[in-house]
C-alpha positions as CSV (number, residue, x, y, z in Angstrom):
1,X,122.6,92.4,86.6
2,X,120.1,92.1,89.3
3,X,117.2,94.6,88.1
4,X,115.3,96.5,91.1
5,X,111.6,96.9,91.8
6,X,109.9,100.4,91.9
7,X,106.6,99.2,94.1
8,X,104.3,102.1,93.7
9,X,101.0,101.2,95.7
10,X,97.6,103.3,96.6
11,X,94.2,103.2,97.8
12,X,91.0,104.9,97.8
13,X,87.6,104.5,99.1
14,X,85.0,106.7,98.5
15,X,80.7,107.0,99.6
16,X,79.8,107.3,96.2
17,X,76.7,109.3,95.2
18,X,73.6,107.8,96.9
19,X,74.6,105.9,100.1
20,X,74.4,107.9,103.2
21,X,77.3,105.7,105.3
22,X,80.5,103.9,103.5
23,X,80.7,100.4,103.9
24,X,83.9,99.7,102.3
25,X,87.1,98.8,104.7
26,X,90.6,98.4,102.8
27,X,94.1,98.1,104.1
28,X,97.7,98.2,102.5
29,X,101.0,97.1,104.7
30,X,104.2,95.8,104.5
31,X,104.6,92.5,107.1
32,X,108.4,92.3,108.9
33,X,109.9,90.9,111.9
34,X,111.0,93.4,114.7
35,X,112.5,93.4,118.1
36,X,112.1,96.0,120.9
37,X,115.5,96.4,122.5
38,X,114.7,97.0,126.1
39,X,118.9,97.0,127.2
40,X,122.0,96.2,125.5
41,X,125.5,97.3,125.8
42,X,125.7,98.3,122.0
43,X,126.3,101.8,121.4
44,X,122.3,102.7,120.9
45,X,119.4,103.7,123.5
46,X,116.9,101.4,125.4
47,X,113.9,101.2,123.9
48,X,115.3,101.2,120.4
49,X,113.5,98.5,117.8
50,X,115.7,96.4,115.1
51,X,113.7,95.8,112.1
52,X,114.4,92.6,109.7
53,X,113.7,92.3,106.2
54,X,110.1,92.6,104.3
55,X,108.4,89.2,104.8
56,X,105.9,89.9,102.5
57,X,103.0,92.2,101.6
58,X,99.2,92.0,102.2
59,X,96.9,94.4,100.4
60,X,92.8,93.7,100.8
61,X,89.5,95.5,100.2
62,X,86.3,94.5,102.2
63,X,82.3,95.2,101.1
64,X,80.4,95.2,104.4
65,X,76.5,94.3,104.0
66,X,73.5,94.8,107.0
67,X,72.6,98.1,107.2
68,X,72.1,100.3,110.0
69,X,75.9,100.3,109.9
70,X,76.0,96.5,110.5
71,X,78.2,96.1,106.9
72,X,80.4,99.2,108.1
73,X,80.9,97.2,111.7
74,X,81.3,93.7,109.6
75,X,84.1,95.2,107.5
76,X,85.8,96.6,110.1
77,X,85.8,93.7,112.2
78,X,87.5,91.8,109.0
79,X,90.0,94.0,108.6
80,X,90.7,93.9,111.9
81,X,90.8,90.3,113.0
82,X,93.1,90.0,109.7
83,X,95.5,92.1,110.4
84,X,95.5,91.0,114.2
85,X,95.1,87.0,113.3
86,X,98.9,87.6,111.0
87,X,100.5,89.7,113.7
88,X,99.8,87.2,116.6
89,X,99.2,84.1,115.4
90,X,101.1,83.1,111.7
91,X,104.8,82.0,111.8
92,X,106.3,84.6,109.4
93,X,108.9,82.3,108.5
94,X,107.5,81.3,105.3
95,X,109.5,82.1,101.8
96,X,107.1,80.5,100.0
97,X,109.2,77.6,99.6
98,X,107.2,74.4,97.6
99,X,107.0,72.6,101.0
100,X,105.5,75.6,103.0
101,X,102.8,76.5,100.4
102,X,100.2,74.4,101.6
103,X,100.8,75.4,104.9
104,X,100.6,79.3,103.8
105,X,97.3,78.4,101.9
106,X,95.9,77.1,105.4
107,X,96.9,79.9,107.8
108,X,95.5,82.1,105.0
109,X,92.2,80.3,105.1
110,X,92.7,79.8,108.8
111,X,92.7,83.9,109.0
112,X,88.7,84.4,107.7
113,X,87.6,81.9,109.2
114,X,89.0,83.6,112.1
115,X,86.6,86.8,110.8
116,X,83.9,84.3,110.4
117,X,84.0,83.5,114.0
118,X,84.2,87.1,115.2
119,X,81.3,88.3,112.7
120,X,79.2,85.9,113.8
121,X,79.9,86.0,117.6
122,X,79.6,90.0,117.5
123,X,75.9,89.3,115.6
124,X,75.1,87.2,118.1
125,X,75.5,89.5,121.2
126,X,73.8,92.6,119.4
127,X,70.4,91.3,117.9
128,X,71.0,94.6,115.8
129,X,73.8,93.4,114.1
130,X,72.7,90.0,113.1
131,X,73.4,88.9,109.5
132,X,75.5,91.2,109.1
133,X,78.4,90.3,106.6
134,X,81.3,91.4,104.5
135,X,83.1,90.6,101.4
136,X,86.8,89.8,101.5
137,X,89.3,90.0,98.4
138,X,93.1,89.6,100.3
139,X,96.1,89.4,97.9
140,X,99.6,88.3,100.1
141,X,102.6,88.7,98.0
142,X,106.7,87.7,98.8
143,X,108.0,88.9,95.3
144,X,108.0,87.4,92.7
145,X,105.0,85.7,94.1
146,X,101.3,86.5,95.0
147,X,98.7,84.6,96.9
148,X,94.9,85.9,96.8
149,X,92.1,85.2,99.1
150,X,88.8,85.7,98.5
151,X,85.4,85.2,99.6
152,X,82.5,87.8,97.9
153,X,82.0,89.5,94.7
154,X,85.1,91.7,95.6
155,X,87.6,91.4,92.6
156,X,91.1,91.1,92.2
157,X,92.8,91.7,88.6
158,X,95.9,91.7,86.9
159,X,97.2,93.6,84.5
160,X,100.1,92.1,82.4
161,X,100.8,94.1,78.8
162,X,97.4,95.2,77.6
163,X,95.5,92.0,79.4
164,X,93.7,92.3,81.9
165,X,92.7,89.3,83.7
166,X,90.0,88.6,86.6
167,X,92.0,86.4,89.2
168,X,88.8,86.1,91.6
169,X,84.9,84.5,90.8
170,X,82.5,86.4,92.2
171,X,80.1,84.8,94.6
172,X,77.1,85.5,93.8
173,X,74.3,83.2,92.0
174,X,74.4,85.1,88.8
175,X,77.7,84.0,88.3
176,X,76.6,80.3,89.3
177,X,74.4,80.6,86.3
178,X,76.5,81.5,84.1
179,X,78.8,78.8,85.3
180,X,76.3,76.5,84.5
181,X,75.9,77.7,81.6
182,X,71.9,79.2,82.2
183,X,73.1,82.5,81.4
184,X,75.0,84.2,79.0
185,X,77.7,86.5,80.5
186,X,76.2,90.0,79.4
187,X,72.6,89.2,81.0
188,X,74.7,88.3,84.5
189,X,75.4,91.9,84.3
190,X,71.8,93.1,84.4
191,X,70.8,90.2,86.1
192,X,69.0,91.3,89.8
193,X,70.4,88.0,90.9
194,X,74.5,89.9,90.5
195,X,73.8,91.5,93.4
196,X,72.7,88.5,95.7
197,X,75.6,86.6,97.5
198,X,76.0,82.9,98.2
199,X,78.9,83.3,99.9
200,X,80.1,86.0,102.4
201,X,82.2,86.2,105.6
202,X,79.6,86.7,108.2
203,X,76.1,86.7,107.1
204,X,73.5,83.6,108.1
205,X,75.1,81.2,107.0
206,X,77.8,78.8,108.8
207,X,79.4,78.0,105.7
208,X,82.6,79.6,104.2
209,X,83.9,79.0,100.9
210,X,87.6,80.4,100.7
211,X,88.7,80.9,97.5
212,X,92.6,80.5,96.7
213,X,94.6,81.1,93.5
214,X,98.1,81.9,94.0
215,X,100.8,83.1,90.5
216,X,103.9,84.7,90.2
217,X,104.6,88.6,89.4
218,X,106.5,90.1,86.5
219,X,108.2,93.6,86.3
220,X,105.3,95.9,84.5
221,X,102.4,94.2,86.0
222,X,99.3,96.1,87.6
223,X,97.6,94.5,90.4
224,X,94.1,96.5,91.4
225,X,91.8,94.9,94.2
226,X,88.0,96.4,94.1
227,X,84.8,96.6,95.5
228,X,81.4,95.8,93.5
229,X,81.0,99.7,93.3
230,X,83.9,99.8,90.5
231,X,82.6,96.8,88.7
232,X,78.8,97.9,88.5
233,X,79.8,101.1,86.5
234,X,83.2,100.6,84.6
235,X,83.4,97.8,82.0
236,X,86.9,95.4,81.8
237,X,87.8,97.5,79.2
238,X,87.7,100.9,80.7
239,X,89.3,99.7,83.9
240,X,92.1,98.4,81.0
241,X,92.8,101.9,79.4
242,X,92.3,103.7,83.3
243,X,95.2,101.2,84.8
244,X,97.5,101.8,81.5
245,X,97.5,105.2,80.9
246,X,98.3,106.6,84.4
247,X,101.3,107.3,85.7
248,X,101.1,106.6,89.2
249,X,99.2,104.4,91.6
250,X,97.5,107.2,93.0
251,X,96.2,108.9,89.6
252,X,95.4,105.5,88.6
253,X,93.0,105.1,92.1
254,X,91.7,108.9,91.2
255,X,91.0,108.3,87.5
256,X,88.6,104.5,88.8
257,X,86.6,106.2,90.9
258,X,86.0,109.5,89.1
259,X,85.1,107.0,86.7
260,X,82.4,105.1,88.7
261,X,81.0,108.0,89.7
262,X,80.5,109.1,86.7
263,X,78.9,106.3,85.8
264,X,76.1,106.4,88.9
265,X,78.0,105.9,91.4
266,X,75.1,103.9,93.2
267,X,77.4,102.5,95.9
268,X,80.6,102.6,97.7
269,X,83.6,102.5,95.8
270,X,87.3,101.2,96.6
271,X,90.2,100.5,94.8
272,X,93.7,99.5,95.9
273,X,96.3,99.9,92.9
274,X,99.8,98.3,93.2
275,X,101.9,98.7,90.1
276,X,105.3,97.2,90.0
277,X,108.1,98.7,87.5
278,X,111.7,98.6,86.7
279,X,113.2,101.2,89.1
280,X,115.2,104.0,87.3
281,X,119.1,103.9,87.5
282,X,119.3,106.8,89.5
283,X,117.0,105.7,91.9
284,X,118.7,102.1,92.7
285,X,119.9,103.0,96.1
286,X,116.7,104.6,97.1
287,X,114.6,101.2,96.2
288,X,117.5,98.5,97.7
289,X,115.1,97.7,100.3
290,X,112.4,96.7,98.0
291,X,114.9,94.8,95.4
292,X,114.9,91.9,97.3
293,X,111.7,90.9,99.9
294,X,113.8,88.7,101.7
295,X,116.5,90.7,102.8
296,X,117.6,89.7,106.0
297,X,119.3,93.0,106.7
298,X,118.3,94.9,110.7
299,X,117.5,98.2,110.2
300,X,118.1,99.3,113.9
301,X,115.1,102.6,114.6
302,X,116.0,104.7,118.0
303,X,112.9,105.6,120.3
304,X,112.5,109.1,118.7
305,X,112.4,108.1,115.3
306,X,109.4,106.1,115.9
307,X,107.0,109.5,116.6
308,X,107.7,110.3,112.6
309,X,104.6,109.3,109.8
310,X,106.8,106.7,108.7
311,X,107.2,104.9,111.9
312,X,103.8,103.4,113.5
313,X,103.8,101.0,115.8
314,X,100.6,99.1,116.5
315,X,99.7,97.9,120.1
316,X,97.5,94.4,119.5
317,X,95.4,93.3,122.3
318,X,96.7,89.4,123.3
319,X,92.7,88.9,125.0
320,X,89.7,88.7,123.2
321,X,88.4,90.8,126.0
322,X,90.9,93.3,125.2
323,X,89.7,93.0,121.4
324,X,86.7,93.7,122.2
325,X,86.9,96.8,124.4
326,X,88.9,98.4,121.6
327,X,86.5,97.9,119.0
328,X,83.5,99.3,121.2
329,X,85.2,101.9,122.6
């Protein structure tokens, strides 16, 4: 008996207690095909769009850095070439078949170093915003599989049980030290040298270091993506006990950055939480669409339909001239 997924996802960011501006960018969507029917002799209206089945899921959280609201801009721009490089330029045929991986792994990379180039170009033509720079930590799933990007001292865990593990490294030269073995784990904490990155998207430097791990997903696991301003005031364990005692996504996203605060709160927090369960009996019907990712059923929406919350449709500039005007203005 085929069991069905209950995918319960949330996110949060939040200013913290001392910064004046938030930083943090994240983003949570569900990646399909779709076709506008413009005419058709079927008995539906023009303008009407078929839907196909989920290709996947992409979930990220982005730490922007430059001040002056350079690391809000950076952020933003990461998010947004991201989300733009998938929709217009990756072939969302993959299944995440053996001989398509490596090819998923490279338009993945391909997409920041996309950012990169936009970053970098923007902080060139404003002398205001040069150096400015932005953490990236991007988990793609196509159940029962997960890819995660990752470039900062963003985190991604993974909650399986009652162990949580740290997917991601974080990129900054504490953490080479420890790697190196010059310092011990618990002084990388306290170390000043935590908070100073090697490797960003954006910034002054050239070079980007894109870090891949990819798994597979089991019914009961917790996935939470996270800024710096989680980590710097809520310990492994805490974030443990938060992610297995609530009941919900959301409550779980509440409860993280109540804690943070709580614990200084010194800078932005954000948290995206997806937790996937065995769906109840009753509710099989309601989750069919999420039992199987890559369902190839058309789900046909008419023109109306498309006005309601759950319907958004996204216009996406072809031109990088038209990017550009829609990020300035």
């Amino acid at each position: 008996m085929t069991k069905h997924r209950d995918v319960d996802r949330h996110g949060v960011t939040d200013i913290g207690k001392t910064r004046e501006q938030n930083e943090d960018q994240f983003l949570i969507a569900d990646l399909n095909k779709s076709a506008k029917i413009h005419q058709t002799s079927l008995s539906m209206d023009d303008g009407a769009r078929w839907f196909g089945g989920l290709q996947g899921s992409l979930m990220l959280v982005a730490d922007g850095m430059g001040g002056h609201a350079s690391g809000e801009r950076a952020s933003t721009i990461a998010v947004d070439r991201v989300i733009r490089y998938i929709l217009n330029t990756m072939p969302w045929f993959y299944r995440l078949e053996t001989e398509s991986e490596e090819d998923l792994r490279d338009e993945l990379t391909a997409a920041l170093e996309k950012c990169q180039e936009n970053i970098q170009a923007e902080g060139e033509a404003f002398p205001k915003r040069e150096g400015m720079g932005t953490t990236l930590t991007m988990a793609y799933t196509l159940w029962p599989r997960f890819y995660v990007v990752h470039v900062g001292d963003s985190r991604c865990y993974l909650l399986r049980g009652s162990r949580l593990k740290q997917i991601t490294t974080d990129h900054t030269l504490a953490q080479q030290l420890v790697d190196s073995g010059s310092l011990k784990p618990k002084q990388a904490d306290d170390s000043p040298l935590s908070s100073v990155l090697w490797n960003t998207v954006g910034g002054n430097s050239t070079d980007l270091t894109t870090e891949i791990h990819k798994g597979r997903l089991e019914l009961g696991d917790t996935m939470l993506l996270c800024t710096d301003g989680l980590t710097r005031h809520v310990t492994d364990k805490e974030i443990t006990k938060i992610l297995k005692g609530a009941k919900s996504a959301e409550e779980a996203c509440g409860s993280l950055v109540s804690a943070a605060n709580e614990g200084g709160g010194s800078d932005n927090i954000t948290v995206v939480v997806t937790r996937y369960r065995e769906a109840e009996p009753e509710a099989e019907t309601t989750t069919a669409a999420v039992a199987d990712d890559q369902d190839s059923t058309l789900t046909a929406v008419q023109p109306a339909e498309r006005a309601t919350p759950q319907q958004v449709e996204v216009v996406v500039p072809e031109s990088q001239a038209d990017a550009q005007a829609t990020c300035e203005g």
